[in-house]
N, C-alpha and C positions, 0 to 999 in steps of 0.2 A: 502449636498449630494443628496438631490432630484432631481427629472427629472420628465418630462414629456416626456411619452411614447404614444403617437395615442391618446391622450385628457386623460389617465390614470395617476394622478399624484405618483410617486414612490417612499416610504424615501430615497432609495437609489437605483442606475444602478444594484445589483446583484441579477440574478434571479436563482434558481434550476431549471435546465432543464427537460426536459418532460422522463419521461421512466427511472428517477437516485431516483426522490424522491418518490417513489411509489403516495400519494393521498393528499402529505402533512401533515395529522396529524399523518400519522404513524409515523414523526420526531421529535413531540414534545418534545418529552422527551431527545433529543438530539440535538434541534438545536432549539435556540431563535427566533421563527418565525417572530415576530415582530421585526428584527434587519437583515431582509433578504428585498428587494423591493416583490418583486414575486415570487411562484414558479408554476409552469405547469405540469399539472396533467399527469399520465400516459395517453396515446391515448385512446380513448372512441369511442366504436363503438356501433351500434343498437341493437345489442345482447350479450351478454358475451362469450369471447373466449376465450380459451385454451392456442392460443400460440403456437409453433414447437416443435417437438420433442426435448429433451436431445441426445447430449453436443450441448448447446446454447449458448454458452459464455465461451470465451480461453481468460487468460491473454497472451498480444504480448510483447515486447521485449522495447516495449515504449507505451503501453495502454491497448486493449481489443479491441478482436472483441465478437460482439454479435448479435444472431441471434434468438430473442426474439419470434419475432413474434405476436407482440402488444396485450400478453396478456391484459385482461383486466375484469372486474367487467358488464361490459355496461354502459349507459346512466343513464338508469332508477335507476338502484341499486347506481351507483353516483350522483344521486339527493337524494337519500332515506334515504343514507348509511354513506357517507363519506362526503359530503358537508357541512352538520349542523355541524359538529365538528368545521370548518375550520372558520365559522362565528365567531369563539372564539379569532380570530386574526383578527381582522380587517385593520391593518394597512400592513399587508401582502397581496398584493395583489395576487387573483385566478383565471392564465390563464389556461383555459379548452384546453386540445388537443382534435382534432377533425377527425376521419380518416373512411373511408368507401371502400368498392369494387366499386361503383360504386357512380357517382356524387349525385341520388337519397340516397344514405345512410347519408354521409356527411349533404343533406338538413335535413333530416328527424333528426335525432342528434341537430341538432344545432335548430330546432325548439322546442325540448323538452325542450331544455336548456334553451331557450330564456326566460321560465317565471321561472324559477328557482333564487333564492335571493343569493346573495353573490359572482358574477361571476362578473369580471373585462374585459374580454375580451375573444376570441376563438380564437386559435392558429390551421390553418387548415393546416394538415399532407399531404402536396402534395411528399410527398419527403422521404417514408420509403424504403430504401432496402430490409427488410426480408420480402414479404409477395410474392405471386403468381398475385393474381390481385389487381389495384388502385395502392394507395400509390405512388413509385417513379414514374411509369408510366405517371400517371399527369401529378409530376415535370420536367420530361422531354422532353415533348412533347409542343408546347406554342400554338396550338390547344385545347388539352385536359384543356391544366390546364386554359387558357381564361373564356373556361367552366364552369369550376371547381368552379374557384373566381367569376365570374359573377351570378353565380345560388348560390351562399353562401352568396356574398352580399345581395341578393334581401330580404333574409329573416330572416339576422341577425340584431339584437337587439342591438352587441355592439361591438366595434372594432375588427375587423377583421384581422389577423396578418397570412399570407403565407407564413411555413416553405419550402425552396427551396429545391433541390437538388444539390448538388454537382457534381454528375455524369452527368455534362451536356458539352458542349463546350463552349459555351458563359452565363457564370450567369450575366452578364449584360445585354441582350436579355430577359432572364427567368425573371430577376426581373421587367423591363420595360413592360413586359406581364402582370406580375401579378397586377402594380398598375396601368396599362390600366383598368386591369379588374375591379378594385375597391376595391383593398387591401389598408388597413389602414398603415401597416404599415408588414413591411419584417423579419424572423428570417433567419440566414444561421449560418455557416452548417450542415446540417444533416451529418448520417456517410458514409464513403466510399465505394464501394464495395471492398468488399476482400477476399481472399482464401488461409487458410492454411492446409497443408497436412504432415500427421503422416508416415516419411519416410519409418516408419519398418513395418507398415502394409499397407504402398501407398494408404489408404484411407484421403477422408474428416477430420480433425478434427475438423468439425460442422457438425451437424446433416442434414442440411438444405445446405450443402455443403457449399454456398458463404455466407459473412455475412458483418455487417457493422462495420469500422475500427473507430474507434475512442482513443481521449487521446492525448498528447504529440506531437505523431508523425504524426500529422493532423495537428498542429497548426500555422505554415509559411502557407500552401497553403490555411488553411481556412480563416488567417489575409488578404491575397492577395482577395482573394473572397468578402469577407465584405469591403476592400477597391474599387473595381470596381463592386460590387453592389450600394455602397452609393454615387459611383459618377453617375450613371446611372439614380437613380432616387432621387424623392424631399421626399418619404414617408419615417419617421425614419427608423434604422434597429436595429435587436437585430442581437450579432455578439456571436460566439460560434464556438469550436473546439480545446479542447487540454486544456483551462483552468484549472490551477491548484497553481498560487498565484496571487496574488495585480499585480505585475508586468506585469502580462500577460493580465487581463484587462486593461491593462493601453491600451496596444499595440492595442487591440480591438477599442477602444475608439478613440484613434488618426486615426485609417484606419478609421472609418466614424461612427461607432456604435452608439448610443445612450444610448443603455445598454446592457449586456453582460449576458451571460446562463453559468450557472455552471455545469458539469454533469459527465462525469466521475471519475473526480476528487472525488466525493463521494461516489464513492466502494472505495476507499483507504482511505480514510476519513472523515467519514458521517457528520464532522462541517465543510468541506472547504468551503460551500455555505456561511456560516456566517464568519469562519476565513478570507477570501478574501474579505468580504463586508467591515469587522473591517480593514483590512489593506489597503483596498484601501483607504478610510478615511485618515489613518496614512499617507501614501504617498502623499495625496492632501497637508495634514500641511505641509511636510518636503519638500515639494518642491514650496511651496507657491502659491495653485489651491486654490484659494477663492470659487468657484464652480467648480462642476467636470464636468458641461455641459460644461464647458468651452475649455475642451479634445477634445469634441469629434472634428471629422476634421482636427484636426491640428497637421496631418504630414505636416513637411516642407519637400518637395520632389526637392527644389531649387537646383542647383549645387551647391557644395560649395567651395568657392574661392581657387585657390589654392596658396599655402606657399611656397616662394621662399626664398633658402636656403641663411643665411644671411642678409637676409631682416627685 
């Protein structure tokens, strides 16, 4: 079950995605951190934020929209605070999300980080829909976000990994930006934008009016994205959107992934991170995957022959 992730070895492809597992050790007591590959810390900015106003987060009809607003602790207070817990798992690997207003915050973040012990890699947030400025902004622009990855490489310490946006025209274009720019290695997809409204008062129901869609009914169009990311470029991807069994990493994996982010799927069940790790295992035996690197890529997209009747 291991992988190799941007030079990061993994016991296994399943990570907890950024913004589902709060800091990591707030799960110990509910999920065998050492039986998960990674998980990715809530986004980290240079100062500690608040977040958007309340109601921030609607169940949909096939997931959640949330419109969070990257609360967060800071930098500082997660090197202080919550990182030394996390040294207590070592075989879990700790991607840092990394997100700022402007490209200078982003540097300035990941330089703090850089002499910090226990960090695996920085996962840089080009691509949040809840916030006013940065974040999707970046990921939508392949001006900005060139930028963005090029001033974050110069001064990062350790693998570098560009969560994309979704909300773009061409994520093949976006991801060929980013590893022009000097990305180790790609996540997609962030969430969607989206907008639901409360018939009988015709207002918002998010605070923040628009918010990002994820769960379920994200997961055909996010498999589509990580398959024509990962033919675009040569740097791994982590593939994400909708996950929530063994089965649907499988699907990740074959569209081109390398390893897969677990995230919604843990407001409804705060062990799916580990249950989907346990069962994708079980699925390798039952179908006879001697390694599970051996998925990834291999959709067969061939025509297939067709069956003449009596023949």
């Amino acid at each position: 079950m291991r992988v190799q992730f941007a030079g990061i070895e993994l016991i296994n492809p399943v990570i907890a995605a950024s913004g589902t597992f709060g800091y990591g050790i707030e799960f110990e007591e509910i999920v065998s951190l050492e039986r998960i590959g990674a998980f990715v810390t809530k986004g980290l900015s240079r100062e500690p934020m608040a977040g958007n106003e309340a109601p921030r987060l609607i169940e949909t009809a096939a997931g959640m929209m949330n419109s969070i607003g990257l609360q967060n602790v800071g930098v500082k207070a997660f090197i202080e605070k919550k990182l030394p817990d996390m040294r207590r798992y070592p075989k879990c690997a700790v991607i840092v999300n990394v997100f700022g207003n402007q490209v200078t915050d982003y540097v300035e973040v990941i330089h703090q980080l850089n002499d910090a012990d226990g960090i695996a890699a920085y996962e840089l947030n080009a691509s949040c829909p809840n916030t006013n400025h940065g974040g999707m902004a970046f990921g939508t622009d392949p001006v900005t976000l060139d930028e963005l990855v090029w001033r974050a490489k110069q001064v990062a310490k350790r693998p570098l990994i560009v969560k994309l946006s979704p909300n773009v025209t061409s994520i093949s274009e976006m991801a060929r930006c980013a590893q022009t720019a000097g990305a180790d290695a790609l996540s997609l997809v962030n969430t969607f934008v989206s907008l639901a409204i409360d018939v009988e008062t015709r207002r918002p129901r998010i605070a923040n009016v628009t918010a990002g869609l994820s769960g379920p009914a994200i997961k055909p169009i996010a498999v589509r994205m990580v398959w024509e990311a990962a033919r675009a470029v040569k740097i791994p991807v982590l593939g994400m959107g909708g996950i929530v069994s063994p089965e649907d990493a499988v699907e990740f994996l074959l569209a081109g992934a390398t390893a897969v982010q677990v995230g919604t799927a843990s407001y409804a069940d705060p062990r799916a991170v580990e249950r989907i790790a346990k069962g994708l295992e079980h699925w390798c035996v039952r179908h006879h995957v001697e390694r599970v690197n051996e998925l990834t890529g291999a959709l067969d997209v061939k025509p297939q022959a067709r069956q003449i009747p009596g023949n």
